[in-house]
N, C-alpha and C positions, 0 to 999 in steps of 0.2 A: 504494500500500500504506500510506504513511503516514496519507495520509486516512481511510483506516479504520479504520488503527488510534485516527486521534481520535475519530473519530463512535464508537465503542464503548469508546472513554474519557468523553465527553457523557454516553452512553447511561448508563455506571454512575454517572458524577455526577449525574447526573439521577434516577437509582434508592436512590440513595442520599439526594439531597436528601428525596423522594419519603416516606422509609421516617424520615428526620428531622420532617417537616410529620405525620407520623400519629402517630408512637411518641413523640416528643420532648418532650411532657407526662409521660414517665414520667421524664425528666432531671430537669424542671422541678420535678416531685413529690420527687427523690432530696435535690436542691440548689438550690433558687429562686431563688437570689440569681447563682450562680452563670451557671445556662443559660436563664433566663425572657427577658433580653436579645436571645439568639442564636435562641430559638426563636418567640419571640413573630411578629418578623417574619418570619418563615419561615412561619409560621400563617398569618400577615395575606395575604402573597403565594400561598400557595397555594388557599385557600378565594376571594380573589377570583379565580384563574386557574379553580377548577371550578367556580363561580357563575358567571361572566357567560361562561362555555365559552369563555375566550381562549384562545391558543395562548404557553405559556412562551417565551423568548428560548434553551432549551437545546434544545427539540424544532428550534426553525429551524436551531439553527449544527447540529445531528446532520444535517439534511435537504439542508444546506450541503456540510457534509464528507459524506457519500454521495453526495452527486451529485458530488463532483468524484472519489470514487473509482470512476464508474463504476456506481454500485449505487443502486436505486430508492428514494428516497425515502419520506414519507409523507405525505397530505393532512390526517387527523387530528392531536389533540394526542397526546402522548405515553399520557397516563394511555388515552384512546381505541384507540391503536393497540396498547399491547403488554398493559394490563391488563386492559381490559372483558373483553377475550375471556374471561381467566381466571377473571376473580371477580365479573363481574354478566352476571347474565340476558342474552339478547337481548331487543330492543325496549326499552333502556333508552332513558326519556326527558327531554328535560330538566328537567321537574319533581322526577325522581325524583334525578337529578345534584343537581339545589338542594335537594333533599333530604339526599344525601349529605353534600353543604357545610355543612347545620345540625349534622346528627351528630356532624360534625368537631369544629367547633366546642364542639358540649354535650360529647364525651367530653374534649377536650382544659381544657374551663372544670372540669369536674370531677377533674383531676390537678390543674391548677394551686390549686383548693381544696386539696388533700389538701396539696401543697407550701408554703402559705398557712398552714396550720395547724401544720404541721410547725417551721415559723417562730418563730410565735408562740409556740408550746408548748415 
């Protein structure tokens, strides 16, 4: 029981990191100085992990603590197994993943512009 209870402790720090690598440019926009440090690499790690389709170090230890409580794991990475379903097509490819990864990136350079200026100004 404990072990599941941590693989669905992973699970929301992982969902949480997850929801930091996407939104975390509007931190960065609010207060630049302050969260551009803590998100930057959060950025840099997550666009390389959905560009070259790695698997995070949080989806293994979730896959770790499920197997040892007993409960199936998964082959995919996270963002594969619990999101695609939700919010991309079937037959996503990996072009369109490295596609994703640019997007990331341009929405996230355009907060941190907004946050730049805000600076400045």
């Amino acid at each position: 029981m404990t072990d599941l209870i941590a693989a669905r402790s992973v699970f929301a720090l992982h969902l949480a990191f997850l929801g930091f690598v996407v939104f975390g440019g509007l931190l960065v926009a609010w207060r630049p100085r302050q969260w551009v440090w803590l998100h930057l690499p959060a950025l840099v790690w997550g666009v390389w992990i959905v560009a070259s389709h790695g698997l995070c170090p949080l989806t293994l230890l979730e896959n770790s603590l499920l197997e040892h409580a007993g409960v199936a794991g998964y082959d995919d990475g996270f963002i594969d197994h619990y999101l695609v379903p939700l919010l991309y097509p079937p037959g996503l490819t990996a072009s369109v993943q490295t596609l994703l990864a640019c997007l990331l990136v341009l929405w996230n350079l355009g907060l941190y512009a907004i946050g730049w200026r805000r600076r400045r100004g």
